[in-house]
N, C-alpha and C positions, 0 to 999 in steps of 0.2 A: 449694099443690098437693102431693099425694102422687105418689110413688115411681113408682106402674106403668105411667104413658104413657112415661118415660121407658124405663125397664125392657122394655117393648114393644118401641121404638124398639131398644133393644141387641138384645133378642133377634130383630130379623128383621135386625139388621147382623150379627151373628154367626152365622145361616142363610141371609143371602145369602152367593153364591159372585161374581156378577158384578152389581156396582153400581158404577150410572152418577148420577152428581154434578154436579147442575143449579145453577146459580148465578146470581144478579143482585144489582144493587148494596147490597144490604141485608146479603150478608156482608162489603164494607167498610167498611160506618160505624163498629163498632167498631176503624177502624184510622185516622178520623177523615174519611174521603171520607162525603159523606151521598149518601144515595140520592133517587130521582127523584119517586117516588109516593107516598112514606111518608110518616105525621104530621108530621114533620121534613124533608121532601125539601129537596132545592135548590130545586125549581119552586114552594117555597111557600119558602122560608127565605134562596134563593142563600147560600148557608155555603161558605165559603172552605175549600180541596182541603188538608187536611194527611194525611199515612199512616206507619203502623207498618206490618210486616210483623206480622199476630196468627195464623193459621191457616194448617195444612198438614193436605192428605191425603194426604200421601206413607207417614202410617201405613197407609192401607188398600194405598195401592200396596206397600209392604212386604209387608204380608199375602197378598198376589197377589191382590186382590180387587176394587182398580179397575178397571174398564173402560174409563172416561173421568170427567172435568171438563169439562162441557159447558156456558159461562159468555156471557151478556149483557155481561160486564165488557170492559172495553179498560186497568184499571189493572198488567195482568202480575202481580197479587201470587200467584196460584197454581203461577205460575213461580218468583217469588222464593221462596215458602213452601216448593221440593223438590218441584215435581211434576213429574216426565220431561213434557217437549215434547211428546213424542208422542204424550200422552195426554188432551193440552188440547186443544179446538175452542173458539175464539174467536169466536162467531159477529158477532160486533159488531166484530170488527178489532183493534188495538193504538195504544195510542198508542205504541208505545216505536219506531216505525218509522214513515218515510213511502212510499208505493209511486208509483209513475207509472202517469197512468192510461192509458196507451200499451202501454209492452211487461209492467207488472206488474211491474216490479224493483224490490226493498225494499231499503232502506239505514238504516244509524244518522241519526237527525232531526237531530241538533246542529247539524255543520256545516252544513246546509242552512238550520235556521233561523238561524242567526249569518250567512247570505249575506241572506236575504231580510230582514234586518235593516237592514243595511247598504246595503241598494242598494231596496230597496220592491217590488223586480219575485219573481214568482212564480217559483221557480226548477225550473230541469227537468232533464231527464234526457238521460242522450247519446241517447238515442234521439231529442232530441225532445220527447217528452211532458213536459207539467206532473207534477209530487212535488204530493203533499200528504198529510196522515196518512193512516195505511193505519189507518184508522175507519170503519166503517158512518157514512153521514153522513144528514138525514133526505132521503129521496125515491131516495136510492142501492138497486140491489139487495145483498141478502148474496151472499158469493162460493156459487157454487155446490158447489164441493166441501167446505167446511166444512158448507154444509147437507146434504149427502149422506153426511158422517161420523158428523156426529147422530145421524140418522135410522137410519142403520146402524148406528150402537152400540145404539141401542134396541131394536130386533128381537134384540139379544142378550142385553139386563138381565134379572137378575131380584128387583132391587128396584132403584128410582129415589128419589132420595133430592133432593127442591127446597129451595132455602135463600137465603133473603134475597132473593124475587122474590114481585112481585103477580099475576107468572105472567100480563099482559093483553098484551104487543107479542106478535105472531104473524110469523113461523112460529115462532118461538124457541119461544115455550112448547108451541106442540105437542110438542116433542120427548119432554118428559117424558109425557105423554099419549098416547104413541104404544107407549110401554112397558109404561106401564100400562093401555092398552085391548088389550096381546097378553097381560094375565098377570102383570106383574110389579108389587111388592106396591107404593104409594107414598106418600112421606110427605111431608108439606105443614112447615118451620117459615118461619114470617115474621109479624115484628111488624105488625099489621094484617090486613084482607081481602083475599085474593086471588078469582082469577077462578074458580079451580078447585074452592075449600070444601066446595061446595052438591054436587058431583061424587060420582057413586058410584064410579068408581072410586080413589078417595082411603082407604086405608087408612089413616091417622095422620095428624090435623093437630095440630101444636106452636103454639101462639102465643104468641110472645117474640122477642129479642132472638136472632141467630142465636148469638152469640158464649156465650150463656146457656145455650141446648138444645143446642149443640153444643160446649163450650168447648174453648180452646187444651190444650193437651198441661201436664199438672202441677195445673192446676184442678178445681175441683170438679161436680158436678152440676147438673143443669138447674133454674133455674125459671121455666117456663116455663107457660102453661095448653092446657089439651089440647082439643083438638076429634079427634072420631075417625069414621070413614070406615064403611065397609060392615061392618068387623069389630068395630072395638068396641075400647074402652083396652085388656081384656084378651086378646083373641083374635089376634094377631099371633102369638104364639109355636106356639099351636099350629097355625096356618096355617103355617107354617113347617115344622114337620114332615111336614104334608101334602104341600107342594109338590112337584108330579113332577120334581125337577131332579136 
């Protein structure tokens, strides 16, 4: 593949001002977690959990240009990779914590699992309530104010940047969707189909390896193959300088 889908992709990261950074399990496989839907998933492969810390965007947050990491993941590496706390929404919970499902208090999981090791009983909280990981679990709702941080970072983007997501669990994926149908420019990378593709408002789709079309800091260039949206491989930049922002 040539140069100018990628080249596109920089030129509307370096004409956006505020971008918002959508994530799901596909930007950790290159850190050895596999992801869910992919050729490779767990649900087709179950592949045993190993991780490197590989990616940070705490370059854009440097640049003052992140808005949020707004991530399907529960493995914390956006945390470990330098990203301020405060600019992560978790929509899917943490594993690095377990919460009660009573009064909502989160604590370090350790010692709790080292209790419920040892004695078999579900351990709880002074309150009372059962701990268990502070994880979206399936049939559980998302917390509400993590889905209302989303959403509200969206109404502010203006370009949304999706990575290593088949973009199909809902509400999560709306979020990028919510950006991009106020305005803001978006671009699809993810090894395989997503829900989104076929979508007009999709500016730039990447297909590859996220670690490839976007790599770690010191690496080299993408390659990845392109699919492109309303505008076209080469029309991103100068939509950029159109843009009323």
């Amino acid at each position: 593949m040539g140069s100018e889908p990628v080249q596109s992709f920089a030129e509307l990261m370096r004409g956006a001002l505020r971008i918002l950074v959508f994530t799901g399990a596909g930007i950790s496989t290159g850190s050895g977690i596999p992801d869910y839907r992919g050729p490779n998933g767990v649900w087709k492969t179950h592949a045993p959990v190993f991780y490197r810390d590989f990616m940070a965007s705490e370059e854009l947050e440097k640049a003052g240009k992140l808005l949020a990491v707004v991530t399907q993941n529960i493995d914390g590496l956006h945390g470990r990779a330098g990203v301020s706390r405060e600019l992560i929404v978790e929509l899917h919970g943490t594993m690095h914590e377990v919460e009660c499902q009573s009064c909502r208090r989160r604590e370090e999981p350790g010692p709790r699992f080292e209790e419920f090791h040892l004695t078999g009983k579900p351990p709880s909280c002074g309150c009372g309530g059962f701990l268990k990981p502070a994880t979206i679990s399936f049939g559980q709702s998302l917390r509400h104010e993590d889905l209302a941080r989303a959403f509200e970072t969206a109404l502010r983007a203006d370009l949304v940047v999706a990575l290593g997501s088949t973009l199909s669990v809902t509400p999560a994926a709306n979020v990028p969707l919510e950006a991009a149908s106020r305005g803001a420019f978006y671009v699809i990378v993810n090894r395989g189909p997503t829900e989104h593709d076929r979508l007009p408002e999709v500016t730039l789709r990447l297909e590859g390896d996220v670690v490839f079309a976007v790599p770690p800091r010191g690496e080299g260039g993408a390659r990845a193959k392109v699919k492109t949206g309303r505008y076209g491989a080469n029309a991103p930049a100068a939509a950029v300088r159109k843009k009323p922002w």
